[in-house]
N, C-alpha and C positions, 0 to 999 in steps of 0.2 A: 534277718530278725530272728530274736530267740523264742522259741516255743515252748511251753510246760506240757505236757503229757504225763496226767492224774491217772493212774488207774483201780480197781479196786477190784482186789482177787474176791474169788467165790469161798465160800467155808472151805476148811480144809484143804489147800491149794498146794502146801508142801509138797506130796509126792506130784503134781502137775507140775510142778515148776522143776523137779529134780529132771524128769524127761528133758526139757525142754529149755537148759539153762546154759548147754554151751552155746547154744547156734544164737540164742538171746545176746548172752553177753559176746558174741562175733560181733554180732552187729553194733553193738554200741561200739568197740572196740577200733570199727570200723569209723564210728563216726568219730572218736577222741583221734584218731590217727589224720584224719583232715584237719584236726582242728575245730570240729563244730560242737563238740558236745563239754558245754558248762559243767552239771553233774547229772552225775544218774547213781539210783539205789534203791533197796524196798524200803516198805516201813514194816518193821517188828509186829509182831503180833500183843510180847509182850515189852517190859520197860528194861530192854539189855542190847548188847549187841549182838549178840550170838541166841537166837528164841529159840534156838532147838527144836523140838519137836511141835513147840507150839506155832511156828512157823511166818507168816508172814501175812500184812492185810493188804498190800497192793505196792505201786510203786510211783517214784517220781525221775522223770527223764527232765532237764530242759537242755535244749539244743537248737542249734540255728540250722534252716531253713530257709529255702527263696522265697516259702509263701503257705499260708494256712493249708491250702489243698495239699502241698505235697508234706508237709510233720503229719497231716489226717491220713496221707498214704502210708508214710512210713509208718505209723504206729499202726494202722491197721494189718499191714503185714510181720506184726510182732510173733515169732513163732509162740507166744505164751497166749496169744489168741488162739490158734490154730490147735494148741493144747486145752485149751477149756480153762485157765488159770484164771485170767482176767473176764469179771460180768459188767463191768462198765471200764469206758476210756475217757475222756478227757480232753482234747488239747487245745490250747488257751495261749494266743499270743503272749509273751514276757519279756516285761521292761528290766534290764538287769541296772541297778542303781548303785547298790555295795555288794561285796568291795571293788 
């Protein structure tokens, strides 16, 4: 089943996220490479694609998973945790419908 994983960076989280954004995007890289990961991406801080310095308010992962426990583990061992990036997560069974 697919999983949504919401999260929501803390103010100013650009330079936490610059630490700590290869070993992040490994690991998705990691899950696209099995096959399990639908999309993953932040959300802008502001209305572009490139925010610059203004940076970024969180992000959205969804991905399959054998079961709510283990997308709550994986996300819990997100190194943008472990960096202080992320002050709330998220993850929410998801029905993919379209396309």
């Amino acid at each position: 089943m697919y999983y949504a994983i919401i999260s929501e960076d803390v103010a100013n989280s650009l330079p936490l996220r610059k630490t700590a954004r290869a070993e992040h995007i490994a690991r998705l890289e990691a899950l696209r490479e099995h096959g399990r990961l639908l999309i993953a991406g932040p959300c802008p801080a502001i209305d572009a694609d490139d925010p610059g310095e203004a940076g970024f308010t969180g992000s959205l992962i969804v991905a399959e998973f054998p079961s709510l426990v283990a997308a709550q583990d994986w996300a819990d061992a997100d190194p943008y945790i472990a960096a202080g990036v992320y002050q709330r997560v998220a993850v929410k069974p998801f029905k993919k419908v379209l396309p």
